[in-house]
C-alpha positions as CSV (number, residue, x, y, z in Angstrom):
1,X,29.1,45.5,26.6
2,X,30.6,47.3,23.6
3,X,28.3,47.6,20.7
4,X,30.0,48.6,17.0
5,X,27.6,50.6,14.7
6,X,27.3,48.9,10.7
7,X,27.3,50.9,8.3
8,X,25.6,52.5,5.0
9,X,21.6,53.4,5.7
10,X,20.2,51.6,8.6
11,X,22.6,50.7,10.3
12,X,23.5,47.8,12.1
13,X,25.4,46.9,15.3
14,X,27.1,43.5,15.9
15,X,30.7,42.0,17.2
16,X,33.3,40.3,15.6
17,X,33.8,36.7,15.9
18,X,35.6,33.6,15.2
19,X,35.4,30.3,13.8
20,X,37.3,26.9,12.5
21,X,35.1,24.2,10.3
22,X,36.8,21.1,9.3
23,X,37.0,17.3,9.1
24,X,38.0,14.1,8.9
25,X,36.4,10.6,8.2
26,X,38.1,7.2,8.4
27,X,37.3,4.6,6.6
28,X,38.2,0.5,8.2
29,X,36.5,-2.2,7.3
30,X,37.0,-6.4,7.0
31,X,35.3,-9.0,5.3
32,X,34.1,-11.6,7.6
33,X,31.8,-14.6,7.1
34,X,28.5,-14.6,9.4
35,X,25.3,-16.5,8.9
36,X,21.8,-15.2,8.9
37,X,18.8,-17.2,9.6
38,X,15.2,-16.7,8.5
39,X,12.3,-19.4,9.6
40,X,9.2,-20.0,7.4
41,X,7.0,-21.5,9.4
42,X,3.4,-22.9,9.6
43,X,0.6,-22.9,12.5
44,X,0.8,-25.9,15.5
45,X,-2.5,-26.9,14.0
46,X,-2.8,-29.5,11.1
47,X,-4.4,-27.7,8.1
48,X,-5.7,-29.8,4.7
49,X,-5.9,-27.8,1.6
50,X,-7.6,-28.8,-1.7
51,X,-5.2,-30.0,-4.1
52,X,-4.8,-28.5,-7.8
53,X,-4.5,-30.8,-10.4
54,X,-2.2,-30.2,-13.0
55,X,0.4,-31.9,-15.7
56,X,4.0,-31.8,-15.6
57,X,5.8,-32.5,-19.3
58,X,5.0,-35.9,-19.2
59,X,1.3,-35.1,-18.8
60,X,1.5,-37.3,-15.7
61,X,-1.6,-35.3,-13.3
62,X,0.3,-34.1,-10.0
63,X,-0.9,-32.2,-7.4
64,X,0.8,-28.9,-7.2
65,X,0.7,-25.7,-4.7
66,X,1.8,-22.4,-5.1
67,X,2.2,-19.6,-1.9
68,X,3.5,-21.8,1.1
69,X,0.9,-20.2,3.7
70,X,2.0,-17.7,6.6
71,X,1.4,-19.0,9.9
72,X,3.3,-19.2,13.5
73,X,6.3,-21.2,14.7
74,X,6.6,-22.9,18.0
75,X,9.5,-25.0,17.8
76,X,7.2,-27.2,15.7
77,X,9.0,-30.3,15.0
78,X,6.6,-33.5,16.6
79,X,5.0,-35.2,14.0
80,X,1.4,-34.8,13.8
81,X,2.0,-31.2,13.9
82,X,2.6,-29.1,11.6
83,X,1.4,-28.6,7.5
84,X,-0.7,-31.3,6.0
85,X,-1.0,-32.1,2.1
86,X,-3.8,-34.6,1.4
87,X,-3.5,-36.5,-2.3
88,X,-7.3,-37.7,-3.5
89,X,-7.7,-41.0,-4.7
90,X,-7.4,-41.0,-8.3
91,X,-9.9,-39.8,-10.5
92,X,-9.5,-42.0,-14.0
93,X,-6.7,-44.7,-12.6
94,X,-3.9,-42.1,-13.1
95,X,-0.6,-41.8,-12.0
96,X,-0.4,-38.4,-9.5
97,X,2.8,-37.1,-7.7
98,X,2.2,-34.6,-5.0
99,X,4.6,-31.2,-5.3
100,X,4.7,-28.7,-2.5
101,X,6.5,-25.2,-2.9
102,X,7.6,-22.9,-0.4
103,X,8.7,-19.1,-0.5
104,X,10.9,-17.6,2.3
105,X,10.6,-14.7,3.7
106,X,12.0,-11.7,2.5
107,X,16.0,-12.3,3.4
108,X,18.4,-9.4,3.8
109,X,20.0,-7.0,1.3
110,X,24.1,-8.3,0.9
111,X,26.4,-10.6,-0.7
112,X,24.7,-14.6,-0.2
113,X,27.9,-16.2,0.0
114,X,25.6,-20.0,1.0
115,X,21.9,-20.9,1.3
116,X,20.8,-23.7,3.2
117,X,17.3,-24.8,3.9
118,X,15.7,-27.6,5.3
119,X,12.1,-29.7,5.2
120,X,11.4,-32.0,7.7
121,X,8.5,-34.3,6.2
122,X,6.5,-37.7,6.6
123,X,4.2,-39.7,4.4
124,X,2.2,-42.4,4.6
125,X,3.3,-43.9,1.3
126,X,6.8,-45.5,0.6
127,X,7.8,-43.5,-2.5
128,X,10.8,-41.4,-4.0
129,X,11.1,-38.0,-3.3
130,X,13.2,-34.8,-4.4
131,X,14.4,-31.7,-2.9
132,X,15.1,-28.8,-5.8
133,X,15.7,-25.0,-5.3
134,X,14.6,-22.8,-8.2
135,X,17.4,-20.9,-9.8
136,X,16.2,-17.3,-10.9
137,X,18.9,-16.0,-12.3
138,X,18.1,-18.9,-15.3
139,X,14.3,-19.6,-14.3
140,X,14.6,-23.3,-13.9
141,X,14.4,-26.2,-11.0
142,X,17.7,-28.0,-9.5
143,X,18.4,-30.4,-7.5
144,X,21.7,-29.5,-7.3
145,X,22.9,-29.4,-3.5
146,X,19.6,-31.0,-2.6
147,X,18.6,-34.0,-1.1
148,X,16.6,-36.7,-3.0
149,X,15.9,-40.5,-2.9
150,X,13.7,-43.2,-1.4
151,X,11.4,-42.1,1.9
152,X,10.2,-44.9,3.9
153,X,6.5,-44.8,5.0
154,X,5.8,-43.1,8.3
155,X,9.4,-42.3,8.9
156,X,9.9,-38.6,9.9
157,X,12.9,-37.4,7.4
158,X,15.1,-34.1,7.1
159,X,16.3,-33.4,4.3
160,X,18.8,-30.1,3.3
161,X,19.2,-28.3,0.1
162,X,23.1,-26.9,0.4
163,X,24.6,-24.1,-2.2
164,X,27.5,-22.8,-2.3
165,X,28.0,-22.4,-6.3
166,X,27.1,-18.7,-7.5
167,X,23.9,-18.6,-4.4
168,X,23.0,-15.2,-5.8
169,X,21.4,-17.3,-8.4
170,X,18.8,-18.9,-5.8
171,X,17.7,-15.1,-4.7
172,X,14.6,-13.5,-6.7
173,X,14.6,-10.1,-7.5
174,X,12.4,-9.5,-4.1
175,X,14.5,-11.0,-2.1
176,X,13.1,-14.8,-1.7
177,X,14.3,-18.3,-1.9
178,X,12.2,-21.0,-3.4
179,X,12.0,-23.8,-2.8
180,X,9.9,-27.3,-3.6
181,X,9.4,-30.8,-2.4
182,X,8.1,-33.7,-5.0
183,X,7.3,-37.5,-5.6
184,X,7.6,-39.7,-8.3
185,X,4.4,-40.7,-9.9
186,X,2.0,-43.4,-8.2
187,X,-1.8,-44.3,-7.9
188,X,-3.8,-44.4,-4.8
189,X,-4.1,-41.6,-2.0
190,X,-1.2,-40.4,0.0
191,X,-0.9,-38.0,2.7
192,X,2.2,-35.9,3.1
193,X,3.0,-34.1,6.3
194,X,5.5,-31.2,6.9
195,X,6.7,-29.9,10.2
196,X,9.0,-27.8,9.3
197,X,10.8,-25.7,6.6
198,X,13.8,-23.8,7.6
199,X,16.2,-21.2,5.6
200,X,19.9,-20.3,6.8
201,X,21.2,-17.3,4.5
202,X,25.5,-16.9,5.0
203,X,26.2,-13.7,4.2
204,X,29.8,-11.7,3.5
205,X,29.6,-10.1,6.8
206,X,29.4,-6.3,6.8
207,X,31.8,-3.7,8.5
208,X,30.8,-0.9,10.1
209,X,31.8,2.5,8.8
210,X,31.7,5.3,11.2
211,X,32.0,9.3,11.6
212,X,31.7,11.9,14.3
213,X,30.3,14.8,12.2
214,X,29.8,17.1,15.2
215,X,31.6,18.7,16.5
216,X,35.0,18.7,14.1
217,X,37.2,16.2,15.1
218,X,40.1,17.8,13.6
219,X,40.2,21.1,15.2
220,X,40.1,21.5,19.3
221,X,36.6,22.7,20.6
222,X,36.1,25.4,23.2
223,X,33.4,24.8,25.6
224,X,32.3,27.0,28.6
225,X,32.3,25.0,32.2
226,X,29.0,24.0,32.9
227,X,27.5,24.0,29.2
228,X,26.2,21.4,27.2
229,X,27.9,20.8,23.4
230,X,26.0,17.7,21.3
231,X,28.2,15.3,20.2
232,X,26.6,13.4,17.3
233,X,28.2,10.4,15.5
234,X,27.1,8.5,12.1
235,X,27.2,4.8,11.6
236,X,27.1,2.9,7.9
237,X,26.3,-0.5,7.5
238,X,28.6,-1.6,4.2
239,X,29.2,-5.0,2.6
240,X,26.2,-7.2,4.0
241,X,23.5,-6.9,7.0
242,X,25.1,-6.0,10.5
243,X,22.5,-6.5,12.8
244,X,21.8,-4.7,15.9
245,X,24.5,-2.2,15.7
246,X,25.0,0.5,19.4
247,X,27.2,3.2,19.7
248,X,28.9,4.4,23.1
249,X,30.3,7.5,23.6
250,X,33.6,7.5,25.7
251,X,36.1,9.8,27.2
252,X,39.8,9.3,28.2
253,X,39.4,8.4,31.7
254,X,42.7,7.2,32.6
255,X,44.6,6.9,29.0
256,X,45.1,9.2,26.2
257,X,42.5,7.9,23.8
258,X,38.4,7.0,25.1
259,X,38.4,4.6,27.6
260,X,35.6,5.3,29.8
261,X,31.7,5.7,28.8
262,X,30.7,9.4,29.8
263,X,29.0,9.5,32.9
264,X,25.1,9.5,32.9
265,X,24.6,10.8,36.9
266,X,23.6,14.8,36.3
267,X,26.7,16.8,37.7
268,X,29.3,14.2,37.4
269,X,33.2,15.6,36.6
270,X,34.1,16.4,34.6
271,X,31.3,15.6,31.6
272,X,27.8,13.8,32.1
273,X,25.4,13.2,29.6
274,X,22.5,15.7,30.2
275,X,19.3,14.1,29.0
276,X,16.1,12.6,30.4
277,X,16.8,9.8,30.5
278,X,20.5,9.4,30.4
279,X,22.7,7.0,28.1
280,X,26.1,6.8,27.5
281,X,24.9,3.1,25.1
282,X,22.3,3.9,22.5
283,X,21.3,1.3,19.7
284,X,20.2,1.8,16.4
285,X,18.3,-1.0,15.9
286,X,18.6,-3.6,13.2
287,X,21.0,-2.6,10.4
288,X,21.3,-3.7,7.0
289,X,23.6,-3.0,4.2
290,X,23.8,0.8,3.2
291,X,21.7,1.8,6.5
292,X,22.8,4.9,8.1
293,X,22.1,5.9,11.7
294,X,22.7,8.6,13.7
295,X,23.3,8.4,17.6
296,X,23.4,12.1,19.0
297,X,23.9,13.5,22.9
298,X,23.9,16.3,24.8
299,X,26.8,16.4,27.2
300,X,27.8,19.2,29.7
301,X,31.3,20.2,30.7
302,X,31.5,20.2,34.3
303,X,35.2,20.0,35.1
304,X,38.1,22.3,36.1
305,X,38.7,25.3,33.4
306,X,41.8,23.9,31.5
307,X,42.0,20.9,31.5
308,X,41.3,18.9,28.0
309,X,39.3,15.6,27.0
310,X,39.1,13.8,24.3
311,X,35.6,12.4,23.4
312,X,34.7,9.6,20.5
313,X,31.9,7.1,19.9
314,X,32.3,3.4,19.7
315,X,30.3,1.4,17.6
316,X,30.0,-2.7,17.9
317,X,27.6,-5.4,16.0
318,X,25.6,-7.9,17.9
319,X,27.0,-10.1,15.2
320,X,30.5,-11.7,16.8
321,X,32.2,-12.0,13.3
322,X,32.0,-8.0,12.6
323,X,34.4,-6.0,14.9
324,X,34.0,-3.0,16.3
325,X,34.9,0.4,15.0
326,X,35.3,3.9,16.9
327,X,35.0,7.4,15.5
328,X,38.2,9.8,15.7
329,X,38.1,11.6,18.5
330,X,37.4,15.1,19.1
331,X,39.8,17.6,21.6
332,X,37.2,19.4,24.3
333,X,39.2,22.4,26.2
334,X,36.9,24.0,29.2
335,X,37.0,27.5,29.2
336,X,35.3,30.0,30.2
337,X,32.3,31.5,28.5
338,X,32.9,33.8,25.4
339,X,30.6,35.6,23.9
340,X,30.7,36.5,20.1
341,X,28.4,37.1,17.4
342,X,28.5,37.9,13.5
343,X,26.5,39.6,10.9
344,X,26.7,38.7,7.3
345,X,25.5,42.2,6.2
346,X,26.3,45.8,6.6
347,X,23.1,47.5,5.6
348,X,19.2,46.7,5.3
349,X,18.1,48.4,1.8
350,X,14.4,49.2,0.7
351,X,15.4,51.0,-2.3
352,X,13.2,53.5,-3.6
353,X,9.6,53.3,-2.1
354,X,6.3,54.7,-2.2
355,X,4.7,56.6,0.5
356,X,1.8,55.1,2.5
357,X,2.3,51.4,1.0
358,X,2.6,48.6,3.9
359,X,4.7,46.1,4.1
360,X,7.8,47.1,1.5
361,X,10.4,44.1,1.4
362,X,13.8,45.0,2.0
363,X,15.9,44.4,-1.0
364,X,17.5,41.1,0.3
365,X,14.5,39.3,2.2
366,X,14.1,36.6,-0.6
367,X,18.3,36.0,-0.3
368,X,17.8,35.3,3.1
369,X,20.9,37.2,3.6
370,X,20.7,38.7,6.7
371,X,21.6,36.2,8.8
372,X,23.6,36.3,12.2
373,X,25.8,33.6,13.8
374,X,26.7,33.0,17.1
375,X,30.2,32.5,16.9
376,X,31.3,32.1,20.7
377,X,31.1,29.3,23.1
378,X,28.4,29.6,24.6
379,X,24.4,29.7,24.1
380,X,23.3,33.9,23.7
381,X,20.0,35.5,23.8
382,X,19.8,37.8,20.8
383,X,18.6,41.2,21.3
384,X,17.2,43.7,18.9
385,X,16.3,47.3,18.7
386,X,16.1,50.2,16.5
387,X,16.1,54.2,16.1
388,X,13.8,56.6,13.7
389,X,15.1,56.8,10.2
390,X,16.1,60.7,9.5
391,X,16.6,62.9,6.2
392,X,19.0,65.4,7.5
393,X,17.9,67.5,4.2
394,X,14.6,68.1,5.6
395,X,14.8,66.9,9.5
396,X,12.1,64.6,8.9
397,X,11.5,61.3,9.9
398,X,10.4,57.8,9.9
399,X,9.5,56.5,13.2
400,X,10.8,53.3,14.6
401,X,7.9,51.8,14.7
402,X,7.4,51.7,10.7
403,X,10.0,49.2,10.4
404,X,9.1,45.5,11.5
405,X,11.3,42.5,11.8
406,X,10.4,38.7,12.0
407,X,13.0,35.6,13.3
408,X,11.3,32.9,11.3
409,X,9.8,33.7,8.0
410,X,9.6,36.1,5.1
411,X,6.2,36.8,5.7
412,X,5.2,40.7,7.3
413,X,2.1,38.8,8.6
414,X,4.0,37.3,11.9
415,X,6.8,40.4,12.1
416,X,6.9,42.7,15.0
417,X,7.5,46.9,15.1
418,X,10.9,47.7,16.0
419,X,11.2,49.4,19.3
420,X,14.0,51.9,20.8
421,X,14.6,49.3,23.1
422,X,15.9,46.2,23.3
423,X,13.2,43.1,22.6
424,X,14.3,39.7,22.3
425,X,14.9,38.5,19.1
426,X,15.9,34.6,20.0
427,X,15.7,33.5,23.4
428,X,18.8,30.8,22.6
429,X,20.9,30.7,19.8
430,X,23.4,27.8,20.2
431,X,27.3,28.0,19.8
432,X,27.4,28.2,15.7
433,X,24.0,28.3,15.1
434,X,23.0,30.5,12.2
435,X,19.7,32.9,12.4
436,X,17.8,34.7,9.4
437,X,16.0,37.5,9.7
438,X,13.5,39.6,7.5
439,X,12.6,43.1,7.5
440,X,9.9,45.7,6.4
441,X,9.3,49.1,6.0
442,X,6.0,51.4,5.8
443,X,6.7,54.8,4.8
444,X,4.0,57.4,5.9
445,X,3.5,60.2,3.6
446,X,6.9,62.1,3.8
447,X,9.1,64.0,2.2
448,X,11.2,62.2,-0.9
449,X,14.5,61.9,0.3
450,X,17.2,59.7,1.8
451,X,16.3,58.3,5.1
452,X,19.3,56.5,7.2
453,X,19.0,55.0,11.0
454,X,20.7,52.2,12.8
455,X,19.2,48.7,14.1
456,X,21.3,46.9,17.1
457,X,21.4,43.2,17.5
458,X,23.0,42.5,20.6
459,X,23.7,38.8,21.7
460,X,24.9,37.9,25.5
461,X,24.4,35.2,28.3
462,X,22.9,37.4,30.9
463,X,19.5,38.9,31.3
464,X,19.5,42.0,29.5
465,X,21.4,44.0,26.8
């Protein structure tokens, strides 16, 4: 291997390299109605809780509730199951109505394009009832939409509340719909049974908007046979929730676009996914509007040197009405292994320093400046060494070992004395990874003068330098 001296003081070695950057992201999306459903459900086991009395405007004493209680949901819909209200006998021969609300759960973030929500309720009593939904947006009741009228006793009803008219009204600023169930005044005890309360949210479906950020889809990408490259790709819920969103990553098996999912068997041709365990199909869970995810993978090129494949992701919805959306693609030529590095400096300077003081900073350690890039195709192991720095005035000298290096922070604490020969310096640096190094010097009581000497960084895929 060649090595090409830098220049100006301590000098450093290094090879020239290449490199392209760009991108592209596509934007497609559609508007698509889908519904979301949320259950607010009680416990199979009947439950009496102590009424509050209070007065409406009328000052007729009803009995009111305010947090519907959490509880679990087995397809609870027999009656005798489910949430009791019990109304007292009157106190003072009054007239009482009984009024029951209920909270949701906490719905999705998106557009509500319709809300609908059921009860399903009995009583004992013969008496008019009322379904209303509270409208936040002008902090009142409605029964707009709703369901009201005469309930016969004993007679298991289901009743719907259904709004289409500016729904964002009906949604708090938490994210909850309210609702409540009420009678018209009467004397005597009653008993009101519920066994179930139901919300359907219809949201403006979302689309999903999708990106391969690595590598560049716009430019071809060199990889040597038999390594590994990631392939990472971004998904965006927009316009509504998307639910359980998966990404697949493809190749173009037998067409000129991704057709196939990339094989997941370790050594397949001509690219398997090399992880433990293996997936071409990776989810990202539960999406809703404005989530990101990130699907990444490790894939190694394993076919003939040549030959070229393109490689996207495609991304569907476990909701029907959004449709699926795929990445560009990205161009993968196997070649053979090339090896490259770059420095972005020239020189290490210390400036002028004061013999026997430890640990001098060079000049650029807190610009985190001197940085080196692998610039080839293939994963290197960086090698570094270093030679005395000399006055040629005097012939003196600094030996090697006064000047230490570190590969991860600017702190002389964890740095190690530069040798003559070559030590490693970072046992895999990937194909465009970036490194920083740091330096310092200890100058032993010398002669003043300028000192120069040379520090090699050599990067290659075999054992040694």
């Amino acid at each position: 291997m060649s090595l090409n001296e830098g220049k100006i003081r301590i000098k450093i070695s290094f090879k020239k390299l290449l490199t392209t950057i760009g991108s592209i992201i596509i934007v497609v999306f559609f508007l698509i109605d889908s519904i979301y459903i949320i259950d607010k459900t009680f416990s199979n086991t009947n439950k009496t809780l102590d009424p509050i009395i209070q007065y409406n405007q009328s000052d007729i004493p009803y009995v009111a509730y305010g947090e519907t209680p959490f509880g679990n949901y087995d397809n609870l819909n027999v009656l005798g199951e489910g949430l009791t209200y019990d109304i007292p006998d009157a106190l003072d021969d009054s007239l009482y109505r009984a009024e029951v609300w209920h909270n949701s759960s906490q719905i999705a973030d998106g557009t509500i394009l319709s809300i609908n929500t059921t009860i399903n309720f009995t009583t004992d009593v013969s008496a008019s009832y009322s379904l209303q939904i509270y409208d936040f947006a002008n902090s009142q009741w409605t029964p707009s939409g709703c369901d009201f009228g005469d309930v016969l006793a004993d007679t298991p009803t289901n009743w719907w509340c259904n709004i289409t008219t500016n729904p964002m009204n009906y949604n708090s600023s938490d994210r909850v719909i309210r609702i409540r169930i009420n009678s018209t005044a009467h004397a005597g005890s009653a008993l009101l049974r519920e066994d179930y309360v139901q919300y359907y949210i219809g949201y403006q479906a979302g689309y999903l908007e999708v990106n391969l950020t690595n590598p560049e889809p716009s430019f071809t990408t060199n990889v040597a046979q038999n390594y590994t490259f990631p392939i990472n790709a971004t998904v965006t819920c927009r316009n509504g929730p998307c639910g359980e969103v998966k990404g697949t990553i493809r190749y173009n098996l037998s067409s000129s676009n991704p057709d196939t999912p990339i094989n997941e068997t370790f050594g397949d041709i001509p690219l398997f996914i090399q992880e433990t365990p293996s997936y071409s199909l990776k989810s990202c869970g539960i999406l809703y509007e404005d989530q990101t995810c990130q699907l990444d993978w490790m894939v190694n090129a394993t076919g003939d040197i040549g030959p070229s494949w393109k490689i996207g992701v495609l991304f569907n919805s476990s909701y029907p009405e959004i449709q699926q959306n795929h990445t560009d693609n990205v161009t993968i030529s196997i070649t053979t292994c090339m090896e490259d590095i770059e420095l972005a400096w020239a020189s290490i300077d210390f400036g002028q320093l004061t013999p026997s003081l430890n640990h001098n900073n060079a000049t650029n350690n807190d610009k985190k400046i001197y940085n080196i890039t692998n610039k080839g195709i293939c994963p290197l192991t960086l090698w570094i060494k270093g030679t005395d720095l000399e006055n040629s005035t005097y012939g003196s000298r600094i030996n090697v070992g006064n000047l230490s290096w570190s590969n991860t922070t600017n702190d002389h604490t964890n740095s190690y004395n530069m040798t003559y020969s070559y030590v490693i310096l970072s046992p895999s640096l990937s194909p465009k990874e970036n490194l920083t190094t740091y330096y310092w010097l200890f100058v032993p009581p010398i002669y003043s003068g300028y000192y120069t000497g040379s520090v090699y960084i050599c990067g290659n895929t075999s054992s040694a330098c």
